[in-house]
Backbone as a printed PyTorch tensor [residue, N CA C, xyz], in Angstrom:
tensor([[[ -0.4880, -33.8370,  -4.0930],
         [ -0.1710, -35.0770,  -4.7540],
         [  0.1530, -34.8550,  -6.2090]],

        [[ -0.9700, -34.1670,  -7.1970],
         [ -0.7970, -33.7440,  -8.2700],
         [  1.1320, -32.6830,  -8.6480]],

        [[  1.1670, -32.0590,  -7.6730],
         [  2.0750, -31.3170,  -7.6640],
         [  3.8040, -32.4660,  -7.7920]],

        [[  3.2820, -33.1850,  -6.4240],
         [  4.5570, -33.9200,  -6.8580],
         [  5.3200, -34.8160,  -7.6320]],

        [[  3.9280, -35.6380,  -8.7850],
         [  3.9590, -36.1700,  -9.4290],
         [  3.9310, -35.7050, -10.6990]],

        [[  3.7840, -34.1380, -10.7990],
         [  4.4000, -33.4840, -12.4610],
         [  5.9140, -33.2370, -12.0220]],

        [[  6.1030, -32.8970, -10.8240],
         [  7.5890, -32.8190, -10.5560],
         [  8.5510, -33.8400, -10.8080]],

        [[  7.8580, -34.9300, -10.4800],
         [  8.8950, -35.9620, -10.3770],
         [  8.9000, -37.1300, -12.0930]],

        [[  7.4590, -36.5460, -12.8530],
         [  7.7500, -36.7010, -13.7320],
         [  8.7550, -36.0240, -14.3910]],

        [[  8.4420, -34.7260, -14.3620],
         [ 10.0410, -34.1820, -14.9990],
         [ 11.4280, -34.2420, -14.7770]],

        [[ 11.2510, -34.4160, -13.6080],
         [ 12.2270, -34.9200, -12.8700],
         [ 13.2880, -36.2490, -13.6670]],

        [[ 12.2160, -37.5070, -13.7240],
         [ 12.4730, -38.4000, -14.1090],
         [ 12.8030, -38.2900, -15.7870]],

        [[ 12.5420, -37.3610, -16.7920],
         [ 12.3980, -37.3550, -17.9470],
         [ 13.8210, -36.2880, -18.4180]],

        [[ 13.9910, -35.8740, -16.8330],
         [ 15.2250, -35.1700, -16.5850],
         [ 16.5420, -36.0470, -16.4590]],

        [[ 16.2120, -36.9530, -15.7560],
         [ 17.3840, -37.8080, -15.3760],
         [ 17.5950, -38.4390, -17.0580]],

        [[ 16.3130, -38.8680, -17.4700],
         [ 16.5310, -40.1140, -19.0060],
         [ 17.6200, -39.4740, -19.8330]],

        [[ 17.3890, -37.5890, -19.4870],
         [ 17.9140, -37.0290, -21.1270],
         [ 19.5760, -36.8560, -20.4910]],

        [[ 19.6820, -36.5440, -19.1430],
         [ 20.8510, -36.8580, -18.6230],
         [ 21.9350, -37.7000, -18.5010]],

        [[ 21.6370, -39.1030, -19.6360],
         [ 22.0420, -39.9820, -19.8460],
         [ 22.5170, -39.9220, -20.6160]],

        [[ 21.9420, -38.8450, -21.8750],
         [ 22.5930, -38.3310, -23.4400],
         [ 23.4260, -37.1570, -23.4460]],

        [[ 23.3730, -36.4040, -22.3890],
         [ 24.1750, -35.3780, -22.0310],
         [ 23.7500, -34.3900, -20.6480]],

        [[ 24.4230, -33.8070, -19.4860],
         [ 24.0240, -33.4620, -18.6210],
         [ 23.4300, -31.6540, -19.6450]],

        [[ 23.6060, -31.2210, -20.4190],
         [ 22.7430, -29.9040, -20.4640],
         [ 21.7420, -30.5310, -20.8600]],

        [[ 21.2590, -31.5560, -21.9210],
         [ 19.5390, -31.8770, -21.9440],
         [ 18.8740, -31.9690, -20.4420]],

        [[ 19.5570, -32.2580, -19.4430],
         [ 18.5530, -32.3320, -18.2630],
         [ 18.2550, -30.7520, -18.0700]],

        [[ 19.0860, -29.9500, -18.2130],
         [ 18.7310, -28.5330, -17.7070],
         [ 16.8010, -28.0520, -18.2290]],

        [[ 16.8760, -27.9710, -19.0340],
         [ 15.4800, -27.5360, -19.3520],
         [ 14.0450, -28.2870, -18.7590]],

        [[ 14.2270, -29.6190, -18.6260],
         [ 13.1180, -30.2900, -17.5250],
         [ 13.6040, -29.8460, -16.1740]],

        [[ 15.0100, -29.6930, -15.8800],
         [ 14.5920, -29.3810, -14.4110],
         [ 14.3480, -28.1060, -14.0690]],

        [[ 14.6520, -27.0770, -15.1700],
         [ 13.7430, -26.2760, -15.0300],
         [ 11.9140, -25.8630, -14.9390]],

        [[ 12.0560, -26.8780, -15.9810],
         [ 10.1660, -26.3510, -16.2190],
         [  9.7020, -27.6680, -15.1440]],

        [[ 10.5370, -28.8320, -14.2160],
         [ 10.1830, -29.0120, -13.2100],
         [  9.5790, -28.1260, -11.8580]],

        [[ 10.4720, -27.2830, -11.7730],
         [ 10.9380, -26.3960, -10.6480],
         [  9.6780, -25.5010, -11.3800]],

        [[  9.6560, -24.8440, -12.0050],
         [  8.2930, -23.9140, -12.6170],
         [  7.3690, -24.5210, -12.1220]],

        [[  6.4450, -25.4830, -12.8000],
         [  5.4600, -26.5540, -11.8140],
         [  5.0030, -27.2710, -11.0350]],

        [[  6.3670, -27.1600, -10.2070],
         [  6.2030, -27.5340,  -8.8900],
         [  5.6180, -26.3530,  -8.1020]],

        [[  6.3810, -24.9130,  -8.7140],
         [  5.4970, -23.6580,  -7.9820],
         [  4.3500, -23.1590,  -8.6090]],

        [[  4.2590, -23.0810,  -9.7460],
         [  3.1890, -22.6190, -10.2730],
         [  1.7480, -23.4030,  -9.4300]],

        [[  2.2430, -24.9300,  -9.4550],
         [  1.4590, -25.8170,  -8.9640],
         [  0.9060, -25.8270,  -7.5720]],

        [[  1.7530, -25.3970,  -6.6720],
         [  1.7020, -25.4660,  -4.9230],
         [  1.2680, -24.1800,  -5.2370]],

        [[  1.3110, -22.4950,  -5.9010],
         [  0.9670, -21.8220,  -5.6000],
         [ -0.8060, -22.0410,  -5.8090]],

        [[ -1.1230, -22.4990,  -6.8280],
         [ -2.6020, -22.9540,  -7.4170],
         [ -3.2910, -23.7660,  -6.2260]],

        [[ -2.3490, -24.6940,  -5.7330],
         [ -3.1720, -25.4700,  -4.5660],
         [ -3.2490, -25.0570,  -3.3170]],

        [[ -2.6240, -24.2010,  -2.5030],
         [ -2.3650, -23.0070,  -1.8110],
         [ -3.6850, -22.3990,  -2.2100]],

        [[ -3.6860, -21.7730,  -3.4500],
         [ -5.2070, -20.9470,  -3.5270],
         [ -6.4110, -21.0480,  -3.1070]],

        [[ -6.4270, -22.6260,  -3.9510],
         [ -7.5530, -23.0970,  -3.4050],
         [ -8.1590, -23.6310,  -2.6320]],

        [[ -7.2170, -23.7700,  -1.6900],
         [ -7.1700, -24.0140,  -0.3870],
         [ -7.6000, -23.2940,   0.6350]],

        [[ -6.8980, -21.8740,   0.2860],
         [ -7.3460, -20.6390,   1.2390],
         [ -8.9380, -20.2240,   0.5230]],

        [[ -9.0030, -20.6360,  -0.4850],
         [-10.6160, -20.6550,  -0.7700],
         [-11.4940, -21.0780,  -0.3980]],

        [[-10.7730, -22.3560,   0.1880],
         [-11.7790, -23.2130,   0.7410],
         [-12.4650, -23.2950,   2.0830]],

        [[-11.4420, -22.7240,   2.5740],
         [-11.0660, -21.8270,   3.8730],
         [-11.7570, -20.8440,   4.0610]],

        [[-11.9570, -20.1670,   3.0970],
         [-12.7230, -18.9240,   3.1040],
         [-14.0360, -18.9020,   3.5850]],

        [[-14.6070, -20.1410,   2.4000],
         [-15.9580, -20.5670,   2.6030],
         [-16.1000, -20.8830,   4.1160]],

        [[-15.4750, -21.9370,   4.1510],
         [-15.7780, -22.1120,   5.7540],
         [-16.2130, -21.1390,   6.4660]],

        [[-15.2910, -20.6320,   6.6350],
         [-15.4400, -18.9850,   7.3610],
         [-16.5720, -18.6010,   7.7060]],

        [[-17.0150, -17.8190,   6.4820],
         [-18.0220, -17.3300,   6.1270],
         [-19.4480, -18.0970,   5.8520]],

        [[-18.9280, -19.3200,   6.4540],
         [-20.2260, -20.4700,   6.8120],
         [-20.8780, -20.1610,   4.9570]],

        [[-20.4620, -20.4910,   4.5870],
         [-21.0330, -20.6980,   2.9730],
         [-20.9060, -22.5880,   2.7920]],

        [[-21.3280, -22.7920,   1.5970],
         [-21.3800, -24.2970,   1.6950],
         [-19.8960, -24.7580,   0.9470]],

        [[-19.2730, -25.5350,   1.0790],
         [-18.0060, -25.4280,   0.8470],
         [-17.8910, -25.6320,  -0.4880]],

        [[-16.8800, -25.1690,  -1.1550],
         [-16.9910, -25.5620,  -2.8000],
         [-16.0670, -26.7060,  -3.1410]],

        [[-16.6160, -27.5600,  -4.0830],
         [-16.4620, -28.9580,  -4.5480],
         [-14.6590, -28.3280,  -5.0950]],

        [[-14.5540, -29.5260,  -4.9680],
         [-13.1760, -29.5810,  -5.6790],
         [-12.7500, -28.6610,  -7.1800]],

        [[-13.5580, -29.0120,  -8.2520],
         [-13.8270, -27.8280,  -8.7890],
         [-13.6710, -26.7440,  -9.0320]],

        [[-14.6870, -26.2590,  -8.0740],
         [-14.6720, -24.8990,  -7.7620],
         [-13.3340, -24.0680,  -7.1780]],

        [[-12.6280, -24.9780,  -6.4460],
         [-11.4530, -24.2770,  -6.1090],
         [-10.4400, -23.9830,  -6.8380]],

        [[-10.7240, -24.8420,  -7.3910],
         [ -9.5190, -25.3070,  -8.4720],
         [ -9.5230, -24.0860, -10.1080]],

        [[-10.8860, -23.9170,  -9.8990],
         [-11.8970, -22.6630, -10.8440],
         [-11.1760, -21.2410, -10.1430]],

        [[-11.2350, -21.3570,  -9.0520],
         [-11.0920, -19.8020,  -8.3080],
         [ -9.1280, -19.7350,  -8.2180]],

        [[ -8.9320, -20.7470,  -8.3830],
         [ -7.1460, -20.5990,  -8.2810],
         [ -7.1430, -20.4280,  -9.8390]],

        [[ -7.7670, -21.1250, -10.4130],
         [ -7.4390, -20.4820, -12.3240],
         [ -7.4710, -19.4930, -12.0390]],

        [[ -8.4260, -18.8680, -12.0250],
         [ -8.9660, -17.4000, -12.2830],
         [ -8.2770, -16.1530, -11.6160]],

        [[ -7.5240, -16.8850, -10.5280],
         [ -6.2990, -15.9850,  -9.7360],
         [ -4.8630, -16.5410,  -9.9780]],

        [[ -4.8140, -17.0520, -10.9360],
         [ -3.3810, -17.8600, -11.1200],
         [ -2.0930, -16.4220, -10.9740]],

        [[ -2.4810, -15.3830, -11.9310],
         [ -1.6450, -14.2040, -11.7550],
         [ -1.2590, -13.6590, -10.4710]],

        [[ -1.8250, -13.5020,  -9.6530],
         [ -2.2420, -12.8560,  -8.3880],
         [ -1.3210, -13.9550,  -7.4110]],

        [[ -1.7100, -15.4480,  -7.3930],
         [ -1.1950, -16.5010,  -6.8240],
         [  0.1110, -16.3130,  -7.0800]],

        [[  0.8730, -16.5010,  -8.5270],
         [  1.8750, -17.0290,  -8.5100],
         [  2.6200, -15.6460,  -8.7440]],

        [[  2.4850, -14.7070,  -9.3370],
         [  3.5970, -13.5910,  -9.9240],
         [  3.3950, -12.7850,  -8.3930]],

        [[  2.8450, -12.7420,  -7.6940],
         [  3.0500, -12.1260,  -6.0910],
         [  4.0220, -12.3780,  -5.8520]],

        [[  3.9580, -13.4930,  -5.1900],
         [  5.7530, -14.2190,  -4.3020],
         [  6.9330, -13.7980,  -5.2720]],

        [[  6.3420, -14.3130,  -6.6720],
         [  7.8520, -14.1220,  -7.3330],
         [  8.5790, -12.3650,  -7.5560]],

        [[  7.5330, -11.5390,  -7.3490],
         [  7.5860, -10.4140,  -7.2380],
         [  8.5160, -10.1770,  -6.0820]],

        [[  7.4490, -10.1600,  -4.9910],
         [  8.2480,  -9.7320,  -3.6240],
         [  9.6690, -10.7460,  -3.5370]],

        [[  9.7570, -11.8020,  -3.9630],
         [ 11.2740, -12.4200,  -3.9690],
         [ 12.4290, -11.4970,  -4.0550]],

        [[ 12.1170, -11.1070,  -5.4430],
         [ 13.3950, -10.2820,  -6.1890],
         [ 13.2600,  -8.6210,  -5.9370]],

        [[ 12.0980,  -8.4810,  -5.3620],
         [ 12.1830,  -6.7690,  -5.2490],
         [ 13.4830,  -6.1230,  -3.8360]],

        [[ 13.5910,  -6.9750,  -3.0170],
         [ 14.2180,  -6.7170,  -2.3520],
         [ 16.0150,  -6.6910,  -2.8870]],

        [[ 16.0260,  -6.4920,  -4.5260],
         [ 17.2320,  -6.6980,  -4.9460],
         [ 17.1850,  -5.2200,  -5.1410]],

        [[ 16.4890,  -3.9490,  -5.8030],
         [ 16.7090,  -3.1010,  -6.0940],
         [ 17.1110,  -2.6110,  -4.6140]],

        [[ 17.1230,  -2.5170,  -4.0850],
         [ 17.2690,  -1.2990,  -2.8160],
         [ 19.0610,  -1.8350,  -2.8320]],

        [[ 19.2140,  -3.1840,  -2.8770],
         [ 20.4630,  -3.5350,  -2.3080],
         [ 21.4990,  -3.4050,  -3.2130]],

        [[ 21.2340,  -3.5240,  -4.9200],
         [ 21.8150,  -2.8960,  -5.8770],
         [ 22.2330,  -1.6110,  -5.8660]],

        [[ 21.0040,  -0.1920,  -5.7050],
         [ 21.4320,   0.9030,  -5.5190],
         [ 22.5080,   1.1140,  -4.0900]],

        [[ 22.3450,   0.4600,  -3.0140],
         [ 23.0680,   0.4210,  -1.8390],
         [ 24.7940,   0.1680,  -2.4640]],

        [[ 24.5430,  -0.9370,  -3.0460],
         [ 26.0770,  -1.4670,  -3.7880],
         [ 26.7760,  -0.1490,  -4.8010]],

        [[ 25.6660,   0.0270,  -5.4950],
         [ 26.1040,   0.9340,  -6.6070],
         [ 26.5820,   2.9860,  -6.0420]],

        [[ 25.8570,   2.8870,  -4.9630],
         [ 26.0240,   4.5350,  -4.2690],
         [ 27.3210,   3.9520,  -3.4680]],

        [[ 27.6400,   2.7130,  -3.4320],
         [ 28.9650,   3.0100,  -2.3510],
         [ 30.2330,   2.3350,  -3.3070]],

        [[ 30.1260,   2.4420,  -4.1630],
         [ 31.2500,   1.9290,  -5.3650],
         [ 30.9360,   3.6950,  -6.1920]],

        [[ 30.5840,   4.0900,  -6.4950],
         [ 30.8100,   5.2550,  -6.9600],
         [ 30.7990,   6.3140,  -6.1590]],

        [[ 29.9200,   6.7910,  -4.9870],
         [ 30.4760,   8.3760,  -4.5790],
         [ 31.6930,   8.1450,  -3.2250]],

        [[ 32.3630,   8.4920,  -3.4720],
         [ 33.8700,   8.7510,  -2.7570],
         [ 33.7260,   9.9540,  -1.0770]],

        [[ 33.4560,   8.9010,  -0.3240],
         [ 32.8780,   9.8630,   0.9010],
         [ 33.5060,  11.0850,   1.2660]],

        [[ 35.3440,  11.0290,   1.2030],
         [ 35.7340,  12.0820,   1.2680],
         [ 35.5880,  13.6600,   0.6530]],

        [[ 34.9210,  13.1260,  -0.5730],
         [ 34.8560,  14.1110,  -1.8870],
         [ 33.5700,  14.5670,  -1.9520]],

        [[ 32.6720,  14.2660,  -1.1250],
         [ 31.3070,  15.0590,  -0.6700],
         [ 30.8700,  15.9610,   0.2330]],

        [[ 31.8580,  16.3660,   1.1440],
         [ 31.4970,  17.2060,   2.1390],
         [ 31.1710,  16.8780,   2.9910]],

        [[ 31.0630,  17.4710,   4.6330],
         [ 30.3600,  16.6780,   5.3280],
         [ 29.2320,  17.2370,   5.5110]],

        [[ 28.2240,  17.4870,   4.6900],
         [ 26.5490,  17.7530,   4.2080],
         [ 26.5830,  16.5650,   3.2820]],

        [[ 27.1220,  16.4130,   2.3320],
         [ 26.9280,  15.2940,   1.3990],
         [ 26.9800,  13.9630,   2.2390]],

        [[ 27.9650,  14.0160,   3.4180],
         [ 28.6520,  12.7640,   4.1650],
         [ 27.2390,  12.2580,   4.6260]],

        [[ 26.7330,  13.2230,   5.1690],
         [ 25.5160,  13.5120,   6.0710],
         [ 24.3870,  12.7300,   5.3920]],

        [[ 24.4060,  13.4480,   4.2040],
         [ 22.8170,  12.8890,   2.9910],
         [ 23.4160,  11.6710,   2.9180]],

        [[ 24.3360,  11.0800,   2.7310],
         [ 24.7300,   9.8530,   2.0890],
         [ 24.4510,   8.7450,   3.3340]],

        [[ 24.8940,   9.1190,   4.0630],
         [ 24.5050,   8.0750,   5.7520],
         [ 23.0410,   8.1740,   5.3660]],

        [[ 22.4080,   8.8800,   5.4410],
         [ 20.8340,   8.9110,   5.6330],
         [ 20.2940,   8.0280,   4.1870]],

        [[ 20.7850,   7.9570,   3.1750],
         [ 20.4680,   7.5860,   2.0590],
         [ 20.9630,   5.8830,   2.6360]],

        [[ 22.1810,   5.9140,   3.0570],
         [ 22.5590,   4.3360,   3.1430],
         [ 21.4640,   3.5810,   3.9380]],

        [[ 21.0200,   4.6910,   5.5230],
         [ 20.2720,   4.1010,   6.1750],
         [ 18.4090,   3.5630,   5.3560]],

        [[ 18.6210,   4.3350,   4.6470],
         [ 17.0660,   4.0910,   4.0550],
         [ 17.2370,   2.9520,   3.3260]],

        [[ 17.7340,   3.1760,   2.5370],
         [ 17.8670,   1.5090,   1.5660],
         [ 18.2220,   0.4400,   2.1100]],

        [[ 19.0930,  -0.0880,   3.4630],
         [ 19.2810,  -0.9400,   3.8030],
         [ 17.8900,  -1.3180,   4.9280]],

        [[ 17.4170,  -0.3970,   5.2890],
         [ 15.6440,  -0.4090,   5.7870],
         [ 14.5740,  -0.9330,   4.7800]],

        [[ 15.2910,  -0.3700,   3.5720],
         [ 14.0880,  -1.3020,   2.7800],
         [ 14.2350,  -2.6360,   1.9480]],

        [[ 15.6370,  -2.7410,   1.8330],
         [ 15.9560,  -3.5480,   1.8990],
         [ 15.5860,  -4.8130,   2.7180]],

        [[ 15.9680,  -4.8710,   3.9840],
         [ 15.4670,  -5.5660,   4.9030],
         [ 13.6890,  -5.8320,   5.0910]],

        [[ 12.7640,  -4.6090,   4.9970],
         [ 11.6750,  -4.7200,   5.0090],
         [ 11.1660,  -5.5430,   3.3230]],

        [[ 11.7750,  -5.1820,   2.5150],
         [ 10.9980,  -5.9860,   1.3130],
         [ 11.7370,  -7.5850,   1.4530]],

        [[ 12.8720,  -8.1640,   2.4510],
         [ 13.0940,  -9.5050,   2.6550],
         [ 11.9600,  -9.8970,   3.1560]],

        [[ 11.3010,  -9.0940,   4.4720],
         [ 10.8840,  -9.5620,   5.4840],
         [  9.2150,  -9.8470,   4.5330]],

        [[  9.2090,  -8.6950,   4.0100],
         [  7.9850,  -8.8280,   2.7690],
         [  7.9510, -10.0730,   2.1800]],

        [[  8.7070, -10.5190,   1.4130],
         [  9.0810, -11.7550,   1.1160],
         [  8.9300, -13.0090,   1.5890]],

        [[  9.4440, -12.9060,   2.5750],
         [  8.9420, -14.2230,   3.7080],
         [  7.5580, -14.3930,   3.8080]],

        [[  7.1170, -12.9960,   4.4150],
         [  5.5020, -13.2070,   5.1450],
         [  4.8300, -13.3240,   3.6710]],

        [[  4.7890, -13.2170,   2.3490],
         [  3.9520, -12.4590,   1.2550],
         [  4.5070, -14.4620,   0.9700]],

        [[  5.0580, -14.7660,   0.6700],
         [  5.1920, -16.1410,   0.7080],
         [  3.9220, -17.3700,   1.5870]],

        [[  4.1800, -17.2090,   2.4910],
         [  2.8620, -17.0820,   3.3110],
         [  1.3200, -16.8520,   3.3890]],

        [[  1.2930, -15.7900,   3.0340],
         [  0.0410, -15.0140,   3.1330],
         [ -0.9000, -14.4320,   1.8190]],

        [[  0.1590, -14.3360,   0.7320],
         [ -0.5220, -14.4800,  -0.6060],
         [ -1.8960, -15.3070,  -0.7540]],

        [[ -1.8560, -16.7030,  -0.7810],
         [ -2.7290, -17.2010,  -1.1740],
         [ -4.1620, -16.7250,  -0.1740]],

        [[ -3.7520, -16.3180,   1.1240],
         [ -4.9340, -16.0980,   2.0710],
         [ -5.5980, -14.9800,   1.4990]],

        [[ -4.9370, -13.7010,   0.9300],
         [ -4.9110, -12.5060,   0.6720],
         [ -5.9030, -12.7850,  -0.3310]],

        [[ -5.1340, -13.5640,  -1.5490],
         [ -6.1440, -13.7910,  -2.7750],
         [ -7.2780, -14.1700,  -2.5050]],

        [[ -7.3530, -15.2520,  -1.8560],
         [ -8.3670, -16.0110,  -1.7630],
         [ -9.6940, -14.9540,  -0.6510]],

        [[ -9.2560, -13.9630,  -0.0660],
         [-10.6570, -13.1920,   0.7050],
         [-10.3510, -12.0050,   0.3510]],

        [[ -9.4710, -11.1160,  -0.5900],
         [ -9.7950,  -9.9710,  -0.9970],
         [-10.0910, -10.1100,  -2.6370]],

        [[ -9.8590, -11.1410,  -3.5200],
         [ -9.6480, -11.4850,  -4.9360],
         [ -9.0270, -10.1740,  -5.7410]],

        [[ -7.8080, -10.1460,  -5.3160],
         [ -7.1100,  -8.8680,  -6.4030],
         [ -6.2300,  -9.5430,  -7.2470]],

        [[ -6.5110,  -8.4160,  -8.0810],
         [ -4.7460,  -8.6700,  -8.9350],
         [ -3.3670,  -8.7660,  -8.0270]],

        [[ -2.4390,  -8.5610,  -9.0920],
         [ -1.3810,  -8.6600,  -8.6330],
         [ -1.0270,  -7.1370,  -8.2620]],

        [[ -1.1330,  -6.3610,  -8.6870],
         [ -0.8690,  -5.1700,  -7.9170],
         [ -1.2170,  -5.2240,  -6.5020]],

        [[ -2.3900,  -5.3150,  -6.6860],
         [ -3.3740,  -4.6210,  -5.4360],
         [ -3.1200,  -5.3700,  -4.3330]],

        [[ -2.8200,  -7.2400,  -4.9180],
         [ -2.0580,  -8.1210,  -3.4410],
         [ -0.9500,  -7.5810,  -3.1140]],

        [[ -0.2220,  -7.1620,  -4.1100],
         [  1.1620,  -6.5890,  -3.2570],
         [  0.8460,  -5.5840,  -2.3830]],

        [[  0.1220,  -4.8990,  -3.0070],
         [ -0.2080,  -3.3360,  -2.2380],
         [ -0.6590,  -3.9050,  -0.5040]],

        [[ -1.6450,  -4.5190,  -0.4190],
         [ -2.2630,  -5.2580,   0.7400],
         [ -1.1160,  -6.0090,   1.0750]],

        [[ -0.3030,  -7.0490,   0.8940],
         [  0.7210,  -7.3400,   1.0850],
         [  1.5960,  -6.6110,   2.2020]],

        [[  1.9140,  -5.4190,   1.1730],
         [  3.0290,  -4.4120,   2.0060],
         [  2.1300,  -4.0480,   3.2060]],

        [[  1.2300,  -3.5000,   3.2000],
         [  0.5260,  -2.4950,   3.9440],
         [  0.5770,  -3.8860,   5.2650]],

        [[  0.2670,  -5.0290,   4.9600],
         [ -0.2970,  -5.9000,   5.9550],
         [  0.8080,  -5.9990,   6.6650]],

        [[  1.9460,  -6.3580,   5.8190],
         [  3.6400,  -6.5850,   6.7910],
         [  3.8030,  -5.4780,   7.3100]],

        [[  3.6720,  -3.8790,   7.2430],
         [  4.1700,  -2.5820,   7.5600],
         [  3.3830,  -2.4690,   9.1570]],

        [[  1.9640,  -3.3230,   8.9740],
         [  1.0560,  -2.8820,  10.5970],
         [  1.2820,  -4.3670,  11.2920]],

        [[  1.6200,  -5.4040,  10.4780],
         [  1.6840,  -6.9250,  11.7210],
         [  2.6950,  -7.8890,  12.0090]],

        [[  3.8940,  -7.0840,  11.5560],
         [  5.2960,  -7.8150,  11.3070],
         [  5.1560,  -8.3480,  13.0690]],

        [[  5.6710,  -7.5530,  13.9960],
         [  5.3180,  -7.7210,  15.0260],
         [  4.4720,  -8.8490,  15.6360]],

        [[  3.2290,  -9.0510,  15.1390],
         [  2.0760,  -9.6770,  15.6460],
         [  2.1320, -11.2010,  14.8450]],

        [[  2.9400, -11.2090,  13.9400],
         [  3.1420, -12.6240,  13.5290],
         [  4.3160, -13.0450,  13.8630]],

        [[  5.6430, -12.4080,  14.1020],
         [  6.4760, -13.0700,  15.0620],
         [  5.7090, -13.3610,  16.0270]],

        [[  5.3570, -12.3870,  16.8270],
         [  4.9350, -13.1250,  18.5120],
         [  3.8380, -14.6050,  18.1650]],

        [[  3.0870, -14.1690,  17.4930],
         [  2.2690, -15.4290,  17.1690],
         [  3.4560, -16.7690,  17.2170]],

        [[  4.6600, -16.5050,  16.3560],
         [  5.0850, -17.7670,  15.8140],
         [  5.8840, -18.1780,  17.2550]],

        [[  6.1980, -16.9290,  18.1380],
         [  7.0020, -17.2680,  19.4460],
         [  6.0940, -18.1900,  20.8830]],

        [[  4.8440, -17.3720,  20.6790],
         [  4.2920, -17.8410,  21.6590],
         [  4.3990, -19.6200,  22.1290]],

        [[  3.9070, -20.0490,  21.1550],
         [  4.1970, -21.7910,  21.2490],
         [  5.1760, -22.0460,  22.0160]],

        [[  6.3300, -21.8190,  21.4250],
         [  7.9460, -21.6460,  22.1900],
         [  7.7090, -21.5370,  23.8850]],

        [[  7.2730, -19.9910,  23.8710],
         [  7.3010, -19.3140,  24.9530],
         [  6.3300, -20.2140,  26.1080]],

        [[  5.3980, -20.7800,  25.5150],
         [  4.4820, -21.7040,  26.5970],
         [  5.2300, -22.8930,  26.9740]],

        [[  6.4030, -23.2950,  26.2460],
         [  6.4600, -25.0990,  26.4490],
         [  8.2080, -24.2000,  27.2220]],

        [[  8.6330, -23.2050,  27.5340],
         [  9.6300, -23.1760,  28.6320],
         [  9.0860, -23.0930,  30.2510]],

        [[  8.0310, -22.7370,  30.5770],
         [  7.7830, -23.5250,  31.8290],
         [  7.6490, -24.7460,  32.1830]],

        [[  7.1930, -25.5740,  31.0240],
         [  6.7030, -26.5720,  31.2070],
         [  8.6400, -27.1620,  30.9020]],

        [[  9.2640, -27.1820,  30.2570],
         [ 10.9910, -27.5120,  30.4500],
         [ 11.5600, -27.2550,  32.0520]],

        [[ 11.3480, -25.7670,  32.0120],
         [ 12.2170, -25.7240,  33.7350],
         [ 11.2630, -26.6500,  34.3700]],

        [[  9.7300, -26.6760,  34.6970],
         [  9.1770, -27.6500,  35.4540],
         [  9.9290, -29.1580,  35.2640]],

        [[  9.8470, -29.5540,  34.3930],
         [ 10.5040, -30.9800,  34.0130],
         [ 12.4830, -31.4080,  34.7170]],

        [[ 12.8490, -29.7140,  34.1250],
         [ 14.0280, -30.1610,  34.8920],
         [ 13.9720, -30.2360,  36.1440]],

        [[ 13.4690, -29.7370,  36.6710],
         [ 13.3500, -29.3810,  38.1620],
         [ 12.8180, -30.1480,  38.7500]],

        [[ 11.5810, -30.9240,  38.4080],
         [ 11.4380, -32.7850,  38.9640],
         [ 12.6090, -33.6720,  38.6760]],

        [[ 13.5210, -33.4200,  37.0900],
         [ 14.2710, -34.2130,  37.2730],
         [ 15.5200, -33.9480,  38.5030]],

        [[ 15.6970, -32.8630,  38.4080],
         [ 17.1950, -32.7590,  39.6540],
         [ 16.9040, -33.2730,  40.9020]],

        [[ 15.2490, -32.6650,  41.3080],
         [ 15.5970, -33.1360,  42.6120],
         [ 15.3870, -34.8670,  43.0470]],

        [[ 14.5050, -35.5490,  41.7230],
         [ 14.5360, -37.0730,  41.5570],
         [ 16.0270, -37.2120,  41.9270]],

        [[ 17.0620, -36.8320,  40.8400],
         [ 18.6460, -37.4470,  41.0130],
         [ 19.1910, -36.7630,  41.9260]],

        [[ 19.0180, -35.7690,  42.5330],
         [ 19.4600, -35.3540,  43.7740],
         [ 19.8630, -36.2220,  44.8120]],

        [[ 21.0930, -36.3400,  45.7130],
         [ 20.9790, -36.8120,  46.5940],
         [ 20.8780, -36.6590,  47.8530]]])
């Protein structure tokens, strides 16, 4: 609630200055867009904090307190995601930059050789620090909230967590899917032979 109502204050204080010229809106809808995440990442925290407790059958912590334990991890919360966002740019930069400068013909085919193997790696990590991205989007605040690290050390756990369960959280997200297609062919299949004649 808090979240959407600093947003939409700026928002709104965005539109007023937009009336005097469209670049005065630029800077509220920026530091909108900042506190809208800074904000959801903080409430996210303390959320999975709260969560935590549960868990661990502790007595749950007052509003407060969560709100105490997302301060105190604000770094960890918010510079994570924004991390893993953009890291998946270096691999794809050097990818861009090795195939605008070395000239395949003019390497040999040993060089041809290293260079395939070089393309294949970066576009692997490439892809794996997207996929990082997604899930670390996700899973950050859980991370913070039951291991309490910095920002290093969430990324580190981060990676390591996507590298062993990429797998195991697709299927998680498929299964649902995968249960409600019997229950479809069942349905069609009362319906045909209902309209059957």
């Amino acid at each position: 609630g808090g979240t959407a109502l600093v947003g939409g204050v700026l928002a709104g204080l965005g539109a007023l200055a937009m009336k005097a010229h469209v670049l005065l809106a630029l800077p509220f809808l920026l530091v909108a867009s900042l506190a809208v995440y800074v904000l959801g990442c903080l409430g996210m925290g303390a959320l999975s904090y709260s969560s935590r407790c549960q868990l661990q059958d502790r007595e749950s912590p007052t509003l407060r307190e969560a709100i105490q334990f997302a301060r105190e991890n604000a770094a960890a919360l918010t510079v994570t995601p924004f991390l893993l966002s953009i890291a998946w740019i270096a691999p794809l930069l050097a990818l861009v930059l090795i195939t605008l400068v070395v000239k395949i013909p003019y390497v040999g085919p040993v060089g041809t050789g290293a260079l395939f193997g070089v393309h294949i790696l970066l576009s692997a990590a490439t892809l794996f620090l997207v996929v990082t991205a997604g899930i670390g989007s996700l899973y950050t605040p859980v991370i913070v909230a039951f291991e309490e690290t910095g920002v290093k050390a969430t990324v580190r756990v981060l990676i390591e967590f996507v590298r062993r369960s990429t797998a195991r959280i697709v299927f998680w997200g498929a299964k649902p899917s995968l249960a409600q297609i019997p229950f479809a062919l069942l349905v069609i299949g009362v319906a045909a032979a209902i309209l059957a004649p």
